[in-house]
N, C-alpha and C positions, 0 to 999 in steps of 0.2 A: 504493500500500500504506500511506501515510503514516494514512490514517485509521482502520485497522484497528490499527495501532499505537500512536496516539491511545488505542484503545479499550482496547486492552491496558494502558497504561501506566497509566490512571485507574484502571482497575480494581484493580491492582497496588497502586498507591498510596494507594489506598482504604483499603486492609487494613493498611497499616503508618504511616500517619499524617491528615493532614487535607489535602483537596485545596480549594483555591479559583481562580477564575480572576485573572488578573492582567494583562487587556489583551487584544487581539485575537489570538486563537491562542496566547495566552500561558496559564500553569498553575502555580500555586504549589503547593507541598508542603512543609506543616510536617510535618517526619521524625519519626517515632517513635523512642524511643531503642534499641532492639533493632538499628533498620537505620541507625543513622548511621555507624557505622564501613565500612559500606559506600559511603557518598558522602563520605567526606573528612572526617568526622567532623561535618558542617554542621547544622544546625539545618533547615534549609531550602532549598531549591532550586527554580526557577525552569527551565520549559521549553518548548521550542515543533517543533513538526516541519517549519517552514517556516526553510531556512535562511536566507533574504533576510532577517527579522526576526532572525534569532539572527546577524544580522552586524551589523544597525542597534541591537543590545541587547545588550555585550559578556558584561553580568550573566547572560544566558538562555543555556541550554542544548540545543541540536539534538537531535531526538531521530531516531534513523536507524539501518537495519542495519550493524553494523560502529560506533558510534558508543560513546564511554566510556561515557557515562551508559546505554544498551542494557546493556555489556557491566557497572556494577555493578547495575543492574536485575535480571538473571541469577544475579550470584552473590547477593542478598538473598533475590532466588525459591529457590535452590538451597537454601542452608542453610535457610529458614525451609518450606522442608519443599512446597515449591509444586511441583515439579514430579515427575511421574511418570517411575519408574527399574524397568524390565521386565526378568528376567531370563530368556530361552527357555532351551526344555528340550526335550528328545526330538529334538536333532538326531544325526544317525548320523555320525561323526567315524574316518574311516579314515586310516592312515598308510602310509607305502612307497613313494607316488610323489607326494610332495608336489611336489617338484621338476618333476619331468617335466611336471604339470598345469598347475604357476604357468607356464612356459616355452612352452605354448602361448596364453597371456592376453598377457603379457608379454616383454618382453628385461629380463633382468638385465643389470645396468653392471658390466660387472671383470669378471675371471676369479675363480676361484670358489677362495681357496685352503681353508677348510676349513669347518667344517659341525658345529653346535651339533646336540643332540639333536631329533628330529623332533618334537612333541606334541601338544596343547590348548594353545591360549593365550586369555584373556578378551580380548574385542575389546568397548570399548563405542564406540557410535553414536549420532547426534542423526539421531532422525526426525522429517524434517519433510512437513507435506501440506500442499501450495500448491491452491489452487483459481485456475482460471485460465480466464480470462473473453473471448471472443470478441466485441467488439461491432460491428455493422455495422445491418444493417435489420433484427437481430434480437438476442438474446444465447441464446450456448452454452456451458455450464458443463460443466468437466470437475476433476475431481482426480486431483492429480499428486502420488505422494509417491517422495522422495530421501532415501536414508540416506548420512550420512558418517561413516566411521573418524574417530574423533576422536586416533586414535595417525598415522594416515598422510593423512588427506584422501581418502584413495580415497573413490568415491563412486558410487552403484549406483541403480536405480530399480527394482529387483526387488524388496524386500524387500518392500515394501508389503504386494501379497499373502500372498508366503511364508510373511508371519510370522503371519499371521492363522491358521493349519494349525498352527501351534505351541502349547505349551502353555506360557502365561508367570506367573511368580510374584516376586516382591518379595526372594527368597533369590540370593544370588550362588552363582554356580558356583564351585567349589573349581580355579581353575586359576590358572598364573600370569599376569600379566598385565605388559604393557609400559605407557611414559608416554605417558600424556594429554598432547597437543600442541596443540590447536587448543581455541580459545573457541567457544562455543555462535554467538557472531558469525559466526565465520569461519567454520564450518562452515556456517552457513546464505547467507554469499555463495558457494559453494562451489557448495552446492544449487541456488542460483539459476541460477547460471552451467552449470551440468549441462543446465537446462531449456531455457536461451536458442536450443538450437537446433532440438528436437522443436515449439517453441511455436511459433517463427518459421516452421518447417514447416507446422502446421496454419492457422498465420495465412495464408498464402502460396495453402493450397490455398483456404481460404473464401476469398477477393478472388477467385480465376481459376472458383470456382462462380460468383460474382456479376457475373460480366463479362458476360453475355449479357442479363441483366436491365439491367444497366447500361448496356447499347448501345441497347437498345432505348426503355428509358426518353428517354434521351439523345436520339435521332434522333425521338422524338413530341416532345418540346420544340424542340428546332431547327428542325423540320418547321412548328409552329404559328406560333414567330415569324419565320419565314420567307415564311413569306403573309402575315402582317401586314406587314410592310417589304417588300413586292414592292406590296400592296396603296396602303401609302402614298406607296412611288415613281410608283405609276402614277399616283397623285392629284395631283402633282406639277405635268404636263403637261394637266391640265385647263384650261378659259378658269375665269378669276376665283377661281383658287384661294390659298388664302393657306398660300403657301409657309411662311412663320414660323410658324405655328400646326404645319403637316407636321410642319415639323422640329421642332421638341417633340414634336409623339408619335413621332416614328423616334429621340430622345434615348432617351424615357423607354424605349420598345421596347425598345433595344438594352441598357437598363439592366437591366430583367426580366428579359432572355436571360440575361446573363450573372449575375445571383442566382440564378436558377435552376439552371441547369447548375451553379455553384457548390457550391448544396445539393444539388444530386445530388451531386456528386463527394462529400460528407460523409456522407450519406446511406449511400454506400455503399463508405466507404474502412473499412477493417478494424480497428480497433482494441483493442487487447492490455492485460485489465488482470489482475493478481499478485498473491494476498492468501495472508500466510501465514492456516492455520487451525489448526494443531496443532501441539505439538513434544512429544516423548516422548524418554525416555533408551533404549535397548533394549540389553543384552549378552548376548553368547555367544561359545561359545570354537569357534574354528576350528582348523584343522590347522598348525601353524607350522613352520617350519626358520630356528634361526638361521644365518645364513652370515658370515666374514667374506672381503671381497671385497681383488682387489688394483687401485687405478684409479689408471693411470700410475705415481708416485712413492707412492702413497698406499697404505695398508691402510685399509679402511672394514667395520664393520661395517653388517649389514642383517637382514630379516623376508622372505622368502620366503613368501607366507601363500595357503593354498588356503580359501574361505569356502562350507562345505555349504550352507547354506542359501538362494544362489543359485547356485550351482556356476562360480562365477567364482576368477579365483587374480591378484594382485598383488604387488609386492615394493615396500618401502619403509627408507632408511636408519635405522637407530640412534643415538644417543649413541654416542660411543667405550668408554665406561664400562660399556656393556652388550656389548661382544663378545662371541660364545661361546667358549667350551673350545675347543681346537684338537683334531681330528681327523684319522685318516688320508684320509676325503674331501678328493678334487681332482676339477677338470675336466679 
């Protein structure tokens, strides 16, 4: 993915100051002054996506998901107006059995001593769409998109579609809303880690499609230098044959065999490549119940949250400072 983010990061940087290169893999940036207080106040910055070079160049900067320099990347795109913030509309939001529905998705932790008002709450999300890359003796392209709660981490692959059947506009929804917890970073290793296993999956079945091709391939090369070295052994026992001459061509033979077979096995081992291609803000308000919980010695507040738009329900802790109201609700 490193070069996709290469491309992103020039681009970026393009727009807010002057980019040169400065060594192999290496990238200067003289900062515009609009984004410096986003890097430390610096004039300048220096980066590379290879971290072996950003370890032999104390002064160069890594560039990687999860990495500082990514995460004020982010906040300079934010504020300077870079990225797009969607706000869905015409989802149907029912209340009554918020509880009941999260409780089939989920276990709540604690016992449940009482119970904030049921409502709307604005949930925003980081959508991301991965394109992701099968390559073997051919390539197969599919796109994968993940949304993540950036108040809880929960993290879905539904919406993709979903949200395309929605009606989305630039105006926020009038509802309340809890705190934003997770970086656009974090959320996107979150994403990633969400896919690690559907991917692994499909990688898994393309190799066991390829296996019968692969045998076969496999047993016509074995097959061919098989006769050659039966052929040279028999040359062997000839009158006046010269033995040392043989054995170099049954060297070199057995050298073929094995490059061969070799690049088969290459040819047809599977390989997995990752490229983000999108990221979008997207919000809307789901069904929520605040609860506070009792876990062992503890009171903990939480979010009980049912989400319409994929019809999934999760629960996720509070701040202490957001408790709800106490209630006659118990379990």
């Amino acid at each position: 993915m490193s070069s996709r983010l290469d491309d992103l990061a020039l681009r970026f940087f393009a727009t807010v100051g002057l980019v040169e290169p400065a060594g192999y893999q290496i990238t200067e940036v003289l900062l515009g002054n609009k984004v410096k207080e986003y890097f430390g106040g610096r004039d300048y910055l220096r980066f590379t996506s290879s971290t072996e070079i950003a370890r032999e160049n104390p002064q160069v900067e890594v560039l990687t998901y999860g990495s500082a320099l990514l995460e004020s990347m982010t906040e300079a795109a934010l504020a300077s107006g870079y990225a797009g913030h969607f706000y869905l509309r015409g989802l149907s939001l029912t209340t009554g059995r918020t509880l009941e529905k999260v409780r089939q998705h989920t276990r709540i932790p604690g016992r449940i001593l009482s119970a904030g008002e049921e409502g709307p709450y604005l949930h925003h999300h980081s959508a991301f769409r991965f394109k992701v890359t099968l390559v073997a003796d051919s390539r197969e392209e599919t796109f994968d998109d993940v949304a993540v709660d950036l108040h809880s981490g929960w993290a879905t692959t539904g919406m993709g579609t979903a949200a395309l059947q929605l009606y989305g506009s630039q105006e926020p929804e009038l509802s309340p809303e809890t705190t934003v917890v997770l970086t656009l970073s974090e959320a996107c290793s979150r994403a990633l880690g969400v896919l690690q296993r559907p991917v692994a999956s499909r990688a898994q079945a393309k190799q066991l499609s390829l296996r019968a091709a692969a045998s076969e391939e496999k047993a016509q090369i074995t097959h061919h230098y098989q006769t050659i070295i039966q052929r040279l052994g028999a040359g062997k026992g000839r009158k006046g044959a010269n033995i040392e001459r043989i054995g170099d061509k049954l060297r070199t033979t057995f050298l073929d065999r094995d490059r061969r077979l070799e690049d088969l096995e290459r040819k047809y081992r599977v390989g997995v490549e990752v490229t983000l291609v999108q990221v979008a803000i997207v919000s809307y308000p789901k069904v929520a119940l605040p609860l506070l919980l009792q876990q062992g010695k503890e009171q903990r507040p939480g979010m009980a949250v049912w989400d319409p738009l994929v019809h999934e329900g999760y629960f996720y802790p509070l701040a202490p400072a957001s408790a709800p109201a106490r209630s006659e609700t118990s379990q």
